[in-house]
N, C-alpha and C positions, 0 to 999 in steps of 0.2 A: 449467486453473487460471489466472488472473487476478493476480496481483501488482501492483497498481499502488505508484510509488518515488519520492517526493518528497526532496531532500537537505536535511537541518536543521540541523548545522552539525558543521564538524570532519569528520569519516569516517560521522558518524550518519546513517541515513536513516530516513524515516517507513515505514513498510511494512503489509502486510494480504493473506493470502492468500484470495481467493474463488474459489468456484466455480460458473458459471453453468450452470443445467439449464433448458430452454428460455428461459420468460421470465423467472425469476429471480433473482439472485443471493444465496448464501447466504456469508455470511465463516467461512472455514475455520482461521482462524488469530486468537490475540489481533491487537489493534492492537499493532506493533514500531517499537522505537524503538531502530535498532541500526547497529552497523558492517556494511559487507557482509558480512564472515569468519562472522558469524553468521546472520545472512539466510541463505547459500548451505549452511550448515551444515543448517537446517530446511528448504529446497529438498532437499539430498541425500538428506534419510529420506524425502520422497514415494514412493508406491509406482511402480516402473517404469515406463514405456511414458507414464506423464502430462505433456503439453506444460504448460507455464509461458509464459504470455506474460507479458514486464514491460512495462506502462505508465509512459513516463518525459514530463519535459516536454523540449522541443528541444535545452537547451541541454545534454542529459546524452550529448550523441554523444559528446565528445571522453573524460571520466573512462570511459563504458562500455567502451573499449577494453583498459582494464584487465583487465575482470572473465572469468573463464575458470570455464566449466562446462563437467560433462561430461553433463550430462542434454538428454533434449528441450527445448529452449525458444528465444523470438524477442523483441527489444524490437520494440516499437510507440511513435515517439517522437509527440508533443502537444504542439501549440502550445498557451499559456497558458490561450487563451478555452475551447478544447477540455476542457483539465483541469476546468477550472472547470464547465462545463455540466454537467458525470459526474459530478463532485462534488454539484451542485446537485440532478441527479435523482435519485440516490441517498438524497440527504438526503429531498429530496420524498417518496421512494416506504415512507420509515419514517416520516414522518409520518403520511401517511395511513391505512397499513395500524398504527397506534399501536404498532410495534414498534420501539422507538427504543434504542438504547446508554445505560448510564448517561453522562451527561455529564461525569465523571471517568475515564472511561478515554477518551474522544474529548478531552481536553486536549491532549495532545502532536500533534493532527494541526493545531489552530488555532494555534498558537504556537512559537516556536525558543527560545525560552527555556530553560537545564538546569534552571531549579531553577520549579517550581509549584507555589503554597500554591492550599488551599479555603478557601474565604468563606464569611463565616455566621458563626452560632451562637454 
């Protein structure tokens, strides 16, 4: 399992659990927009024996010290450009394949903003 963890503001973090089966990635979790107390709270109902790797960007060495699990898992921390590229294929790879998220529930991953209206109509 996949976790990649962007900080958005306050104790909030972006989140998204996936999981990669060979060349794939399928998202196993809503997109989260949450404290970590709940993050780790939906990490802990995972079924046993599953590693969780979090993808963080650099600068989340020092706050990670915090965070205290008792399950399998490892951070993997990423420089800015790094993040960005992953984001970028990924985006690509639902393009093409015409499987795309509604673009209201992808709102909280482009913006830090609490509060977001829809446009239109």
């Amino acid at each position: 399992i996949i976790c990649p963890l962007l900080q958005a503001y306050g104790d909030k973090f972006y989140a998204a659990l996936y999981k990669k089966d060979e060349r794939k990635v399928y998202r196993k979790s809503k997109y989260l927009f949450s404290a970590w107390k709940e993050i780790e709270e939906r990490i802990r109902k995972r079924p046993p024996g599953q590693k969780i790797t979090f993808l963080m960007p650099e600068e989340y060495k020092n706050p990670i010290n915090k965070i205290k699990l008792t399950d399998n898992y490892s951070f993997f921390f990423l420089e800015d450009t790094a993040h960005l590229k992953t984001l970028l294929k990924v985006g690509a790879e639902k393009i093409e394949s015409k499987k795309t998220d509604d673009i209201f529930t992808l709102v909280p991953l482009y913006i830090s903003s609490p509060v977001t209206k829809k446009r239109g109509k």
